[in-house]
C-alpha positions, 0 to 999 in steps of 0.5 A: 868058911871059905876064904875071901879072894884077896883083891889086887890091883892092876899092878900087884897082878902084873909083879906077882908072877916075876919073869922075863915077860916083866923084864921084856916089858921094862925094857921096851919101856925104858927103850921108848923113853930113851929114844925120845930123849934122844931125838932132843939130845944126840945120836949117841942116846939113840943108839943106846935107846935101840941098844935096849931095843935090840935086848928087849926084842931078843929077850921076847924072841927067845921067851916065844921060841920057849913056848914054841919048843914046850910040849904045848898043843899046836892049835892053843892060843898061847902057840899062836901068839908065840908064832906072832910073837915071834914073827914080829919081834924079829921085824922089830929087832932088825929094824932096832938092828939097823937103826943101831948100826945107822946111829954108830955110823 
C-alpha cells in the first residue's frame, strides 16, 4: 500500500527546509517593520531598521554568490535568479548603506 502524501500547509512548507534564504526573509521583514516604526519615532529607529537591511541584503548577497560559485549549469533558472538576485540586493544594500550613513549624520 503506498503511503498517503502528508498535506502541509503554507507555512509548514516554507520552515521544513530551515536556512539563510528563511533567515534573509525575517530580516527583510523585520527591517520593513522597523522603518515604519521609525517614521513616527526618531531617526535613531531608522537607522537601525536600515541597519537590519544592511545584514539582510548582505545575507541574500552571499546566499547568490553560493549558488553562483556551485557547479550548477549556467543556463538553469536557478543560475539566473542568482544573477538577478545578486544584482539587485547590491541596489538595495547601498541604498540600505547610504540611508544608514544619512540617518547617523
Amino acid at each position: 500500500m503506498a503511503a498517503k502524501a502528508k498535506k502541509r500547509n503554507f507555512l509548514q512548507a516554507y520552515f521544513s527546509n530551515f536556512g539563510i534564504r528563511q533567515i534573509c526573509d525575517l530580516l527583510m521583514l523585520g527591517g520593513a517593520i522597523v522603518l515604519l516604526v521609525g517614521i513616527f519615532v526618531s531617526d535613531l529607529v531608522i537607522a537601525v531598521g536600515l541597519g537590519i537591511y544592511l545584514a539582510a541584503s548582505a545575507l541574500a548577497i552571499v546566499r547568490s554568490v553560493l549558488v553562483l560559485a556551485s557547479k550548477i549549469n549556467r543556463r538553469s533558472p536557478e543560475y539566473k535568479n542568482a544573477i538577478i538576485n545578486t544584482v539587485i540586493m547590491g541596489v538595495i544594500f547601498l541604498v540600505a548603506l547610504f540611508g544608514f550613513i544619512y540617518a547617523l549624520v
